[in-house]
PQR file with spaces between the fields and no chain letter, atoms N, CA, C, O and H, PARSE charges and radii, in Angstrom:
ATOM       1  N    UNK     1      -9.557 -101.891  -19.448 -0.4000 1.5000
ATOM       2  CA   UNK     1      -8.668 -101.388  -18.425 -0.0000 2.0000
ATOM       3  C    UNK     1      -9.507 -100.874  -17.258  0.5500 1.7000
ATOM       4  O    UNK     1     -10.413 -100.060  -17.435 -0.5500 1.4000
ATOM       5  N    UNK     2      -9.211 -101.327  -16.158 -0.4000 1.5000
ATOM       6  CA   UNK     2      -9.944 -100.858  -14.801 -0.0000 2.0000
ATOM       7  C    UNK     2      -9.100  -99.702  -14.549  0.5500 1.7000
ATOM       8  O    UNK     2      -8.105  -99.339  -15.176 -0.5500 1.4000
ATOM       9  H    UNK     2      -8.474 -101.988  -16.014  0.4000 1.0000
ATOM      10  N    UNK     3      -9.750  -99.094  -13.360 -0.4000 1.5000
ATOM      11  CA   UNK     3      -8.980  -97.721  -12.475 -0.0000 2.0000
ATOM      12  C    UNK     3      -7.866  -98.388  -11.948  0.5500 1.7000
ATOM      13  O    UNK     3      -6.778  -97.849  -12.145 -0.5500 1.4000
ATOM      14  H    UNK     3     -10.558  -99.389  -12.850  0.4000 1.0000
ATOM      15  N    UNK     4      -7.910 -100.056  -10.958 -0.4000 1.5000
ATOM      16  CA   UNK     4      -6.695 -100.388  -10.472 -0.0000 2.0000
ATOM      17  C    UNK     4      -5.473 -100.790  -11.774  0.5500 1.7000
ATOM      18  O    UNK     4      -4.318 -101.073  -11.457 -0.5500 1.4000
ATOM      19  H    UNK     4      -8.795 -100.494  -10.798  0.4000 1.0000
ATOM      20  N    UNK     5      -5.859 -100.765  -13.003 -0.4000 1.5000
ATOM      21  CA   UNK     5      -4.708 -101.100  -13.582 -0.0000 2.0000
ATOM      22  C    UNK     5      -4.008  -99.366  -14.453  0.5500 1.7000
ATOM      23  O    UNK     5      -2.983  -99.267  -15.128 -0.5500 1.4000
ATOM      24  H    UNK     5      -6.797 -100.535  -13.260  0.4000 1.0000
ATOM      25  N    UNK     6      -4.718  -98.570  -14.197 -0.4000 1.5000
ATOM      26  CA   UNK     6      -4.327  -97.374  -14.374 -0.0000 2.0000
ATOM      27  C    UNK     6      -3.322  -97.271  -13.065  0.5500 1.7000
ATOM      28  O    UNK     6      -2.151  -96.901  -13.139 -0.5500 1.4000
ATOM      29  H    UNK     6      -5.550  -98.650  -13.648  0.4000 1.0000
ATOM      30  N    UNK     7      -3.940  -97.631  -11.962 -0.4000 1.5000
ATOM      31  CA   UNK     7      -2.683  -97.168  -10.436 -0.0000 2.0000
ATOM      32  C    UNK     7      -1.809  -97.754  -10.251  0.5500 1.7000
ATOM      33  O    UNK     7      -1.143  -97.572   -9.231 -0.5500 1.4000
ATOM      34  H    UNK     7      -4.892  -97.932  -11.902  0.4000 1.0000
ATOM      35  N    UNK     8      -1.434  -98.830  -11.324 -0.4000 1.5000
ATOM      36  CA   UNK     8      -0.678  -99.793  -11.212 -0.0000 2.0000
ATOM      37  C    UNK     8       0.557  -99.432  -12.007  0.5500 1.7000
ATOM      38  O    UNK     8       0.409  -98.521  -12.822 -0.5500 1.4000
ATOM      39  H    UNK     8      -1.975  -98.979  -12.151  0.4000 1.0000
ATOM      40  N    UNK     9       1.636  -99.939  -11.919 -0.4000 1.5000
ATOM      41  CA   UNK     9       2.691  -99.597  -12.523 -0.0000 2.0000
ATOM      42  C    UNK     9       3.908 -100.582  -12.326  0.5500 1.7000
ATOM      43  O    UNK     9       4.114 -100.797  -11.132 -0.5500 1.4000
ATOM      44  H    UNK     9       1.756 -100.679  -11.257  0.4000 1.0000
ATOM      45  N    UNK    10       4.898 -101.335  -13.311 -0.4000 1.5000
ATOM      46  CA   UNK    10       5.491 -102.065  -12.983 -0.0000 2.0000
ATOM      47  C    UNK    10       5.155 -103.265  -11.841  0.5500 1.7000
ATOM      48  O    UNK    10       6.176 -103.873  -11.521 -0.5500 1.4000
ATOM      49  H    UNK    10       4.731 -101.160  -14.281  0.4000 1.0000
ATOM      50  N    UNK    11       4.161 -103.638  -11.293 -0.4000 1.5000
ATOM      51  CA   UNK    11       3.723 -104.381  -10.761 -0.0000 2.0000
ATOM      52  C    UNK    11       3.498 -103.506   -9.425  0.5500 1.7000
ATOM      53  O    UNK    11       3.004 -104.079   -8.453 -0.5500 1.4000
ATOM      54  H    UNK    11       3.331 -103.144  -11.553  0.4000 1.0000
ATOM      55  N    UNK    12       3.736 -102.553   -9.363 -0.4000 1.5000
ATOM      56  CA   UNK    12       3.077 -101.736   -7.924 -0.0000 2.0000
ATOM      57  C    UNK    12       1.947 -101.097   -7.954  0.5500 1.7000
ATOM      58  O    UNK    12       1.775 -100.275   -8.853 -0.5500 1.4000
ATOM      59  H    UNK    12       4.137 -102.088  -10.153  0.4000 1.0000
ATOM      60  N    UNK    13       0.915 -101.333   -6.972 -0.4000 1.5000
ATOM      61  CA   UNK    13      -0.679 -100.779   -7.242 -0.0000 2.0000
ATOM      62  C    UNK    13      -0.241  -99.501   -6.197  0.5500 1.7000
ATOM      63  O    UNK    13       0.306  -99.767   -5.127 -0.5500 1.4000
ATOM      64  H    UNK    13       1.055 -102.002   -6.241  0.4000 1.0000
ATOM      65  N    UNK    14      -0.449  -98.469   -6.490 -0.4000 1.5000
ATOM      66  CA   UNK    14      -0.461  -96.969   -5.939 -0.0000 2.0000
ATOM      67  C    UNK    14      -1.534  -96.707   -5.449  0.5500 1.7000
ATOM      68  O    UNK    14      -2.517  -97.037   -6.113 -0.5500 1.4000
ATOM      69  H    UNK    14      -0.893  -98.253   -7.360  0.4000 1.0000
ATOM      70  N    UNK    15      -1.756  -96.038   -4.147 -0.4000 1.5000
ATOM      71  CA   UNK    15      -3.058  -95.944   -3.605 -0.0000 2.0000
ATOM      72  C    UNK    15      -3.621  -94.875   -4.140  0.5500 1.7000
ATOM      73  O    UNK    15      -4.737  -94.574   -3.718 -0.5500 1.4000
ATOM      74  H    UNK    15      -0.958  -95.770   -3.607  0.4000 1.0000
ATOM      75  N    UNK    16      -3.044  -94.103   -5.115 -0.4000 1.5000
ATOM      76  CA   UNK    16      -4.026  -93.198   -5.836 -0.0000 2.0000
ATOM      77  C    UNK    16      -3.370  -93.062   -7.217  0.5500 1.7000
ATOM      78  O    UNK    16      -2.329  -93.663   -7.482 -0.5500 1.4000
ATOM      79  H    UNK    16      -2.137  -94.347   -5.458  0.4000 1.0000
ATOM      80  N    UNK    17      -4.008  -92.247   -8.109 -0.4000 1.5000
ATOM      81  CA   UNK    17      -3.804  -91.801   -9.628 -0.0000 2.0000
ATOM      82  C    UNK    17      -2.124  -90.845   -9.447  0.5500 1.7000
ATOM      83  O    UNK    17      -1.148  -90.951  -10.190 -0.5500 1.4000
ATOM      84  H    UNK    17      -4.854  -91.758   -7.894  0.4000 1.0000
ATOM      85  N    UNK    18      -2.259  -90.041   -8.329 -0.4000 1.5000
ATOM      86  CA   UNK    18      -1.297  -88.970   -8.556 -0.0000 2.0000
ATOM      87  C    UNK    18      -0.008  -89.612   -8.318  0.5500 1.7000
ATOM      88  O    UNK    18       1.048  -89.291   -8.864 -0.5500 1.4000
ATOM      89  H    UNK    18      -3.052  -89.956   -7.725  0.4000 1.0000
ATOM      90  N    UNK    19      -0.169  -90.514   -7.490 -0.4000 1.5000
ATOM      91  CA   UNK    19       0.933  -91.311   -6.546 -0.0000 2.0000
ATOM      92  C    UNK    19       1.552  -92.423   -8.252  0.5500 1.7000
ATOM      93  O    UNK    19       2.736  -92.326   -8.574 -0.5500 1.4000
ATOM      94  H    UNK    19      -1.027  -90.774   -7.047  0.4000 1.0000
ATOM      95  N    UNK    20       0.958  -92.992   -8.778 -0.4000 1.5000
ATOM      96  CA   UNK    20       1.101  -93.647  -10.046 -0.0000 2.0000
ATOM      97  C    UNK    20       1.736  -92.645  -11.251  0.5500 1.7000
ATOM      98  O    UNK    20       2.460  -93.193  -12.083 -0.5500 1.4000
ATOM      99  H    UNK    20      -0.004  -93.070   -8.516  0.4000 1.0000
ATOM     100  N    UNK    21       1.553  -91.581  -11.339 -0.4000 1.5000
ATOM     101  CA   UNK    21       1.973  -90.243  -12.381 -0.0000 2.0000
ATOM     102  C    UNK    21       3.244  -89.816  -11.766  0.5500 1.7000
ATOM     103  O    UNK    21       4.248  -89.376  -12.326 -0.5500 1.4000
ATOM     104  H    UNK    21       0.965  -91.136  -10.663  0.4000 1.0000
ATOM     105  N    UNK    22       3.004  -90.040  -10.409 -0.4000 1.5000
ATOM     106  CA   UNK    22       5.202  -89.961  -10.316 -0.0000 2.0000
ATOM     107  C    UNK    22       5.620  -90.906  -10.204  0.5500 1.7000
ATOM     108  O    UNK    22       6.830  -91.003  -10.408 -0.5500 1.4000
ATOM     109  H    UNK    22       2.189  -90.397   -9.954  0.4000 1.0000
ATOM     110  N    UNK    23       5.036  -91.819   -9.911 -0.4000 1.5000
ATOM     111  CA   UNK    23       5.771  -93.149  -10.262 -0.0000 2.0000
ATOM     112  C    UNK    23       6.366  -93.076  -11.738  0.5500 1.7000
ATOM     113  O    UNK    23       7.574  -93.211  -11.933 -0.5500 1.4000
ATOM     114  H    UNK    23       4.053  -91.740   -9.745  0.4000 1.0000
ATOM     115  N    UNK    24       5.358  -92.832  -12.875 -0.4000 1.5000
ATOM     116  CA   UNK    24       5.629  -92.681  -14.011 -0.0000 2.0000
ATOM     117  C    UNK    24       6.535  -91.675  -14.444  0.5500 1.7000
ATOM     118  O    UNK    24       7.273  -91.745  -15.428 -0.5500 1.4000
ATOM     119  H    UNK    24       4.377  -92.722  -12.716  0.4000 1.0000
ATOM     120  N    UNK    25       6.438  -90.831  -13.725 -0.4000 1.5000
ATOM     121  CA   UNK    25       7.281  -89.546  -14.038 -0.0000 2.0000
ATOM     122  C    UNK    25       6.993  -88.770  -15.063  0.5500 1.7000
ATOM     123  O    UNK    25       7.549  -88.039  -15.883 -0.5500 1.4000
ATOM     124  H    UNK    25       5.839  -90.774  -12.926  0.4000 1.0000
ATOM     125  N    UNK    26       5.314  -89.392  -14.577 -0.4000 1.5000
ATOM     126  CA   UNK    26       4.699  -87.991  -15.774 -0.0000 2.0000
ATOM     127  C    UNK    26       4.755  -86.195  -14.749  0.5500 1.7000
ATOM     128  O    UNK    26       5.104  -85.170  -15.334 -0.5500 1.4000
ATOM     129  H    UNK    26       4.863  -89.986  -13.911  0.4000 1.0000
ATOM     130  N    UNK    27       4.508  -86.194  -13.832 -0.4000 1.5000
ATOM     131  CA   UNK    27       4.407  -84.810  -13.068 -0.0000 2.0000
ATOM     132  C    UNK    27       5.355  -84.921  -12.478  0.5500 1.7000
ATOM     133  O    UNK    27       5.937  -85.974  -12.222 -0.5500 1.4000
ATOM     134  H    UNK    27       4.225  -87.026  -13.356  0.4000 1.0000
ATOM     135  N    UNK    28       5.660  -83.817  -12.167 -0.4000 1.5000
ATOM     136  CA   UNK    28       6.958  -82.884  -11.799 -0.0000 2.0000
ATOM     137  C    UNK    28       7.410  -83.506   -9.856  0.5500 1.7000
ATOM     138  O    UNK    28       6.638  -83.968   -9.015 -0.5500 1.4000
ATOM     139  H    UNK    28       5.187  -82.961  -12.375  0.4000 1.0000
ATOM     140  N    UNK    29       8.460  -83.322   -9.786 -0.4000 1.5000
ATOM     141  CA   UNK    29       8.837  -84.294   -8.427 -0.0000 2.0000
ATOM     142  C    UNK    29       9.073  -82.830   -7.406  0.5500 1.7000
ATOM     143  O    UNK    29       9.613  -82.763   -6.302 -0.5500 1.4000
ATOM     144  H    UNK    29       9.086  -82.947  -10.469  0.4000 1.0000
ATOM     145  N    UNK    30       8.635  -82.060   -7.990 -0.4000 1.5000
ATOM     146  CA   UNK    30       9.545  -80.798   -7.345 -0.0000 2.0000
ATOM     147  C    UNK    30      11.070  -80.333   -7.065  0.5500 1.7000
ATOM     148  O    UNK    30      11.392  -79.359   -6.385 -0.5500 1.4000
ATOM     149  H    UNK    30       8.196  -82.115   -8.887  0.4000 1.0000
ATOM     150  N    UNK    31      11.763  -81.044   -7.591 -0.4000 1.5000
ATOM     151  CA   UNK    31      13.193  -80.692   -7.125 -0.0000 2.0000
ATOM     152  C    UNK    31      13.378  -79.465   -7.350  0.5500 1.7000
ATOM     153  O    UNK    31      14.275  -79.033   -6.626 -0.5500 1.4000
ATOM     154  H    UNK    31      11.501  -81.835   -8.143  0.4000 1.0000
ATOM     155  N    UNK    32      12.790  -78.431   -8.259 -0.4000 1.5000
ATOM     156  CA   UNK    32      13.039  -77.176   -8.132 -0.0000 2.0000
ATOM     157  C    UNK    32      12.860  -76.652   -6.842  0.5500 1.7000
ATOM     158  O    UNK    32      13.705  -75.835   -6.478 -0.5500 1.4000
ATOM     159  H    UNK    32      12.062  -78.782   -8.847  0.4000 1.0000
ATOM     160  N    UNK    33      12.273  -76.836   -6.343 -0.4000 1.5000
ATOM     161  CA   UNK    33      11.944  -76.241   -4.757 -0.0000 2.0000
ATOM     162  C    UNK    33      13.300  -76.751   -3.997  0.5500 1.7000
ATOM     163  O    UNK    33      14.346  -76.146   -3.762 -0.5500 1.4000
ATOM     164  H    UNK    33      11.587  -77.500   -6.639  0.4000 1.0000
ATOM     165  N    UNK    34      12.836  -78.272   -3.660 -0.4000 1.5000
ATOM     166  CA   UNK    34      14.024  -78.900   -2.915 -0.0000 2.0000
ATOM     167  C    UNK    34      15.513  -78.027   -2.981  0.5500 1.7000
ATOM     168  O    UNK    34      16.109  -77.457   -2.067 -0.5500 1.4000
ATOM     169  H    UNK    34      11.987  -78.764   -3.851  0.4000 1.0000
ATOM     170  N    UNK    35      15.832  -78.147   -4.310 -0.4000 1.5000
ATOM     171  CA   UNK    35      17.018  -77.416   -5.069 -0.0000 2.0000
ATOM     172  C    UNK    35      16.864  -75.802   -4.003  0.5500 1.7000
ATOM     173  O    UNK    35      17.669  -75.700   -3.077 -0.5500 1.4000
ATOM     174  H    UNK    35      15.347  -78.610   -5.052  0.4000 1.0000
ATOM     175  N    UNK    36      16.187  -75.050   -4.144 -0.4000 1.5000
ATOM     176  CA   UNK    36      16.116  -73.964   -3.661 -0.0000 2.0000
ATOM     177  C    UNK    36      15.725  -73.837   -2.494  0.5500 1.7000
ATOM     178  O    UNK    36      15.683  -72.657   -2.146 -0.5500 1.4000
ATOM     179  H    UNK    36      15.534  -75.133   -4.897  0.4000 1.0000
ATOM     180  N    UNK    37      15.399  -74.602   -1.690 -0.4000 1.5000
ATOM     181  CA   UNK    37      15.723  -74.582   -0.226 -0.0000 2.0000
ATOM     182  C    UNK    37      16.834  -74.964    0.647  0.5500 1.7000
ATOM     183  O    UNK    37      17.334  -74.510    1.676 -0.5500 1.4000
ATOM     184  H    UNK    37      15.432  -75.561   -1.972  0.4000 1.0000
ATOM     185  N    UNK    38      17.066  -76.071   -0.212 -0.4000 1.5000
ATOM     186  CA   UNK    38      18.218  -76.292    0.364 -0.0000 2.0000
ATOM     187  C    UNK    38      19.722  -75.280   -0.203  0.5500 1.7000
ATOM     188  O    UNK    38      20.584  -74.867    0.574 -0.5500 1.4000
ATOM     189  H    UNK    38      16.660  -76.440   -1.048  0.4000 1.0000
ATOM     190  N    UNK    39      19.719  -75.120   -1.260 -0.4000 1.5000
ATOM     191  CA   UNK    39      20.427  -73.508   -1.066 -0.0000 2.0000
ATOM     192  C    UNK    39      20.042  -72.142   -0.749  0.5500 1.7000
ATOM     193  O    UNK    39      20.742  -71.141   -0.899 -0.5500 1.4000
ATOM     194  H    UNK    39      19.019  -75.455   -1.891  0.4000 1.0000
ATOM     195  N    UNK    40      18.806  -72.207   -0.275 -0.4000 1.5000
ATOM     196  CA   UNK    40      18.792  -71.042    0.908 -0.0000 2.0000
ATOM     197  C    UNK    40      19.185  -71.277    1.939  0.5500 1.7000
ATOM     198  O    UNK    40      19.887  -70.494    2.579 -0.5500 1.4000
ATOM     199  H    UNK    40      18.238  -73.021   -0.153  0.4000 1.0000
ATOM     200  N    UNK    41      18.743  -72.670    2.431 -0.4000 1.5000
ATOM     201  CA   UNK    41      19.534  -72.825    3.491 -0.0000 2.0000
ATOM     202  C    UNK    41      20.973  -72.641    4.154  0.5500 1.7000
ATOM     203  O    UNK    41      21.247  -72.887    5.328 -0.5500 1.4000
ATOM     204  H    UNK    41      18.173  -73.306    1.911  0.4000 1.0000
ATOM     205  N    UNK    42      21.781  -72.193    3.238 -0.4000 1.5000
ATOM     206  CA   UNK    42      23.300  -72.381    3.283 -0.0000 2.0000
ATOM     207  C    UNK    42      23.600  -70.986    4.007  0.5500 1.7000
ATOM     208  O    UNK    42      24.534  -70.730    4.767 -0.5500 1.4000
ATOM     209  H    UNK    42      21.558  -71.993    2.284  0.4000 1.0000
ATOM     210  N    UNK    43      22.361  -69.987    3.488 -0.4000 1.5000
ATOM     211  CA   UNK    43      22.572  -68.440    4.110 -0.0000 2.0000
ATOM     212  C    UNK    43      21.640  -67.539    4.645  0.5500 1.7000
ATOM     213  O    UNK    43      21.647  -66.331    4.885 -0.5500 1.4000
ATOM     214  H    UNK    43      21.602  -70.195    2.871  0.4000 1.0000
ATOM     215  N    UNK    44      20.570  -68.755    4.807 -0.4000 1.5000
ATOM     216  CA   UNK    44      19.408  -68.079    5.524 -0.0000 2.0000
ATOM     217  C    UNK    44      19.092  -68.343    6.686  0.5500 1.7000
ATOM     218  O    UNK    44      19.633  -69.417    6.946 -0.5500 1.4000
ATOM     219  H    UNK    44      20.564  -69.736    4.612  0.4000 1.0000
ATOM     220  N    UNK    45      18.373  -67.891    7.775 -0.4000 1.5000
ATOM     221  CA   UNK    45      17.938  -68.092    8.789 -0.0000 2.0000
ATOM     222  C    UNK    45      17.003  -69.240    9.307  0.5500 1.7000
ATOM     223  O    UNK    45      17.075  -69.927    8.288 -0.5500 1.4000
ATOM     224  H    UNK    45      17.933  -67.018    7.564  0.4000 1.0000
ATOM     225  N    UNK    46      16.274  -69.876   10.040 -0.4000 1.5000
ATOM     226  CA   UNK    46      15.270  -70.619   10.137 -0.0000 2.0000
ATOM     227  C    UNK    46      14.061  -69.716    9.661  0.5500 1.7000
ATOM     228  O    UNK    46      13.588  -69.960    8.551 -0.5500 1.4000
ATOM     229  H    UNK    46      16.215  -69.318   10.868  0.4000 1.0000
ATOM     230  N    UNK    47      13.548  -68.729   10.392 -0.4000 1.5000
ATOM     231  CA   UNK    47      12.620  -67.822   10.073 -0.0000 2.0000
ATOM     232  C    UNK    47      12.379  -67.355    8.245  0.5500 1.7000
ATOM     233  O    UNK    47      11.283  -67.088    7.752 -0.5500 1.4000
ATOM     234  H    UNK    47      13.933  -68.531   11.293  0.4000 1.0000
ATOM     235  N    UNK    48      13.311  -67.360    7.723 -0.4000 1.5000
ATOM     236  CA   UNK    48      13.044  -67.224    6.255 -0.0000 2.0000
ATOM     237  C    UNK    48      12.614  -68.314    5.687  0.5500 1.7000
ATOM     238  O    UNK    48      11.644  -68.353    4.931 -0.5500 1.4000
ATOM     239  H    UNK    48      14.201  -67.577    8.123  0.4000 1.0000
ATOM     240  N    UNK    49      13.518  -69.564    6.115 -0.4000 1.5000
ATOM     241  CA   UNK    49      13.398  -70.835    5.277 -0.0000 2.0000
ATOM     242  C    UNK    49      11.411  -71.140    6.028  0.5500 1.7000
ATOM     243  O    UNK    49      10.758  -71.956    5.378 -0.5500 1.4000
ATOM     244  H    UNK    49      14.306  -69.532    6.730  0.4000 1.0000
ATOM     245  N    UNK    50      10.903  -70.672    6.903 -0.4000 1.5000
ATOM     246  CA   UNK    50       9.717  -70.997    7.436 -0.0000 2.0000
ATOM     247  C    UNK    50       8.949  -70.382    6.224  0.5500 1.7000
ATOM     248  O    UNK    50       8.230  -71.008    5.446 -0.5500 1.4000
ATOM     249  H    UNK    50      11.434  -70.009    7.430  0.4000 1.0000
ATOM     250  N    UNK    51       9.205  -69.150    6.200 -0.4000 1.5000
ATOM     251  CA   UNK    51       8.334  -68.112    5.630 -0.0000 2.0000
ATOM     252  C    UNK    51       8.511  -68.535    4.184  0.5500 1.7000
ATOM     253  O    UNK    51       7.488  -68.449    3.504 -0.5500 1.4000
ATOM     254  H    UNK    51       9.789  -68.641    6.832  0.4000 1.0000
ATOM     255  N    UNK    52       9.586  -68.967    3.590 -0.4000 1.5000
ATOM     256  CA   UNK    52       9.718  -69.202    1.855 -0.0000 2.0000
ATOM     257  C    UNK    52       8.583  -70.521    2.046  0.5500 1.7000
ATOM     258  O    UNK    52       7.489  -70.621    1.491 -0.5500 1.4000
ATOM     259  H    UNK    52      10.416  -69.037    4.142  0.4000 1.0000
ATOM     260  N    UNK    53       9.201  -71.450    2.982 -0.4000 1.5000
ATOM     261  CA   UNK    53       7.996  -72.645    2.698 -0.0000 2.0000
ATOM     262  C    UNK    53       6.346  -72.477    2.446  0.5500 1.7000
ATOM     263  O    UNK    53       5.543  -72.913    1.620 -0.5500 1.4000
ATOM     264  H    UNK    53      10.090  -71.369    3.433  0.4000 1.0000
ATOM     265  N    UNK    54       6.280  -71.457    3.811 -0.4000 1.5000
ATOM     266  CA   UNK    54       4.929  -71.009    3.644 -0.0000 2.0000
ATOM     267  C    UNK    54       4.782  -70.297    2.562  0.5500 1.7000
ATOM     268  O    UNK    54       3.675  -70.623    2.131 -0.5500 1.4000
ATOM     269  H    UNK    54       6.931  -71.103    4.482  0.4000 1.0000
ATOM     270  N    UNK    55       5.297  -69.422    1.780 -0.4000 1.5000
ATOM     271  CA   UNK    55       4.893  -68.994    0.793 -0.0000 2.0000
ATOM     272  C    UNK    55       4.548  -69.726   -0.734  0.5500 1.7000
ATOM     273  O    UNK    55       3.944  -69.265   -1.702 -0.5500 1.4000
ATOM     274  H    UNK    55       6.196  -69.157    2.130  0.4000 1.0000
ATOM     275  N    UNK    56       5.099  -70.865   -0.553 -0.4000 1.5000
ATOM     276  CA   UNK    56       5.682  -71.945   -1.651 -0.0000 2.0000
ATOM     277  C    UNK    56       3.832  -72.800   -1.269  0.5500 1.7000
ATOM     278  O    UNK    56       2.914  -72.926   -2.079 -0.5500 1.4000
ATOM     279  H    UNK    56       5.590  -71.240    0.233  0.4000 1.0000
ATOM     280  N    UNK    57       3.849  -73.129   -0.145 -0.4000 1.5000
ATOM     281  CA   UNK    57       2.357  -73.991    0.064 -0.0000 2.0000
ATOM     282  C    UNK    57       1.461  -72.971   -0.098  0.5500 1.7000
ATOM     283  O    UNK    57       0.482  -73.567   -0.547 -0.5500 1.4000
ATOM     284  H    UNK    57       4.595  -73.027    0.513  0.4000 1.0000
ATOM     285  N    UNK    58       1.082  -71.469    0.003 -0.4000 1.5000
ATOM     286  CA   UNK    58       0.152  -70.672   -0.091 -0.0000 2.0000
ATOM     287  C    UNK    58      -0.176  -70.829   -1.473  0.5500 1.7000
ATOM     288  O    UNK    58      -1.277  -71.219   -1.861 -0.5500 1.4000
ATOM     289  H    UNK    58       1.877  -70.985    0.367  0.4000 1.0000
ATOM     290  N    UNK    59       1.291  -70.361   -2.608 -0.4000 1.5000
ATOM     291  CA   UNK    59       1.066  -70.507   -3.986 -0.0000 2.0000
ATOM     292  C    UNK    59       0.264  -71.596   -4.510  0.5500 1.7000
ATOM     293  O    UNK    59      -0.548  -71.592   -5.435 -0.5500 1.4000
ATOM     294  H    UNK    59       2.185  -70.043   -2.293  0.4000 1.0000
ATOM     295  N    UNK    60       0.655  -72.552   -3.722 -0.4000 1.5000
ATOM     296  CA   UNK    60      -0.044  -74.130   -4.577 -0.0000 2.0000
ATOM     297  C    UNK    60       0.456  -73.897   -5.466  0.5500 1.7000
ATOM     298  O    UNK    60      -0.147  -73.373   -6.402 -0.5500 1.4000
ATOM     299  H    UNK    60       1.314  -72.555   -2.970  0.4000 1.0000
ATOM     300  N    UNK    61       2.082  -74.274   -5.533 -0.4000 1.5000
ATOM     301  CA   UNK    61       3.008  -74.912   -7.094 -0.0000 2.0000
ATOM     302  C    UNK    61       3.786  -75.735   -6.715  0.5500 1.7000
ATOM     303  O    UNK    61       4.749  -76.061   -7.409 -0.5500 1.4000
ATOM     304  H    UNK    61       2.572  -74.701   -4.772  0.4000 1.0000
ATOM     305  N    UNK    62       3.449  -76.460   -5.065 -0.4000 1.5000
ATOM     306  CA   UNK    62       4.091  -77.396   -5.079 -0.0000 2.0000
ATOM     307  C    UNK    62       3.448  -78.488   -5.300  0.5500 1.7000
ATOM     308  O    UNK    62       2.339  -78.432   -4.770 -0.5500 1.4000
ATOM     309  H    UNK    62       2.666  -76.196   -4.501  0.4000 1.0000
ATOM     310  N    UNK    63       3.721  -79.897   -6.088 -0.4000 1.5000
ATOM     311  CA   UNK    63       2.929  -81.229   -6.249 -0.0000 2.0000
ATOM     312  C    UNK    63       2.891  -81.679   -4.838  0.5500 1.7000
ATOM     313  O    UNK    63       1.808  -81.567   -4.262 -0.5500 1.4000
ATOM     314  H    UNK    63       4.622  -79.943   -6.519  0.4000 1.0000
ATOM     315  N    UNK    64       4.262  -82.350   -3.952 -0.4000 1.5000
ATOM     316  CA   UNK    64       4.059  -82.942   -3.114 -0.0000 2.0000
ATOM     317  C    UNK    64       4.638  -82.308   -1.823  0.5500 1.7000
ATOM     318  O    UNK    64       5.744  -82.690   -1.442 -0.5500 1.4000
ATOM     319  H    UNK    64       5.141  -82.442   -4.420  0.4000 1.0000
ATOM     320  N    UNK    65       3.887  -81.264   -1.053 -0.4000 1.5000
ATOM     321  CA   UNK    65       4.441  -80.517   -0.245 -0.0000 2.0000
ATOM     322  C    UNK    65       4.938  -81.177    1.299  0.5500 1.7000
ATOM     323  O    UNK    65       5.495  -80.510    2.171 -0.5500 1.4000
ATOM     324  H    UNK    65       2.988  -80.955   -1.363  0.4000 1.0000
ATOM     325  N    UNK    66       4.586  -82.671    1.406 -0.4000 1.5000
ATOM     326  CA   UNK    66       5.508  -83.660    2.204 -0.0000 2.0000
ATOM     327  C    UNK    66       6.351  -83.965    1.625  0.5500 1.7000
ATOM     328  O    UNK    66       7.440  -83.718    2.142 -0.5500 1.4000
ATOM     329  H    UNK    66       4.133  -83.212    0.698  0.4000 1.0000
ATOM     330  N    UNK    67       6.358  -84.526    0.519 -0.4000 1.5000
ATOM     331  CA   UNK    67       7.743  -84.733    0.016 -0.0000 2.0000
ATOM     332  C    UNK    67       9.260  -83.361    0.081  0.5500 1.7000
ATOM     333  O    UNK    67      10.475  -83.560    0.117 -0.5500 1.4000
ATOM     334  H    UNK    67       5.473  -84.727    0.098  0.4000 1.0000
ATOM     335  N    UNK    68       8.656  -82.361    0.074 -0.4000 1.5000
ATOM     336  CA   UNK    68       9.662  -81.417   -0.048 -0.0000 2.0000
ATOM     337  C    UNK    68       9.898  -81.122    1.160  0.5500 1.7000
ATOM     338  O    UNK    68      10.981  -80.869    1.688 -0.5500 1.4000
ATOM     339  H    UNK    68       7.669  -82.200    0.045  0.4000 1.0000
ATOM     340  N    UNK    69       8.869  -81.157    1.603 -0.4000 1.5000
ATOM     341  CA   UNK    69       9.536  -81.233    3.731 -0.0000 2.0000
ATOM     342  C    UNK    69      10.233  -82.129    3.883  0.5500 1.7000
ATOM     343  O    UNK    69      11.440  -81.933    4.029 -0.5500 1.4000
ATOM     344  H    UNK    69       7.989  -81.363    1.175  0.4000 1.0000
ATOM     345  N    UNK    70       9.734  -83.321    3.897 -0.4000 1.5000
ATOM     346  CA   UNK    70      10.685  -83.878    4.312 -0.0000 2.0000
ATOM     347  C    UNK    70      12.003  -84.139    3.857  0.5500 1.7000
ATOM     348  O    UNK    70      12.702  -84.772    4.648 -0.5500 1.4000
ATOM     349  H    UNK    70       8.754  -83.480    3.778  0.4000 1.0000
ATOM     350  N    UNK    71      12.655  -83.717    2.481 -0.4000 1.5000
ATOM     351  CA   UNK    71      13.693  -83.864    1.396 -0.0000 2.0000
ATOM     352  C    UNK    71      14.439  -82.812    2.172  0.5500 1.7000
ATOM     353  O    UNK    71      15.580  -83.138    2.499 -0.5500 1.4000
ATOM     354  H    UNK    71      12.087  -83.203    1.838  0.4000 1.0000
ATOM     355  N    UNK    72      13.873  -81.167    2.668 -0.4000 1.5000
ATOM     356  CA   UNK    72      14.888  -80.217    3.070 -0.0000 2.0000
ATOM     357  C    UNK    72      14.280  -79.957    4.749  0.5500 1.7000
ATOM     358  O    UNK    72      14.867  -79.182    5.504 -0.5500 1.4000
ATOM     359  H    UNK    72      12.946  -80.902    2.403  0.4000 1.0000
């Protein structure tokens, strides 16, 4: 087994290992976050939803912190 058939998956080559592990749906997609921004959003301000994000990327517990931008 090479590295490209580790990034590979269903016939899609992933330009990296991590990108292939959600493909697989071995690591976490974040929807917990997603989930919770977007219902803060329903009663929060812009300025909070800034500050929760930033606090969420400071922690480093998000996997894909583009993906969750761009989702909420």
């Amino acid at each position: 087994m090479s590295y490209e058939d580790m990034k590979t998956f269903n016939g899609v080559l992933y330009p990296s290992f991590k990108e292939s592990c959600f493909a697989r749906e071995i690591l976490d997609e974040d929807q917990v976050y997603i989930d919770g921004l977007l219902k803060a959003s329903q009663f929060c301000f812009g300025d909070y939803l800034r500050i929760f994000f930033a606090m969420l990327l400071l922690s480093n517990s998000l996997a894909r912190p583009d993906h969750v931008w761009s989702e909420t």
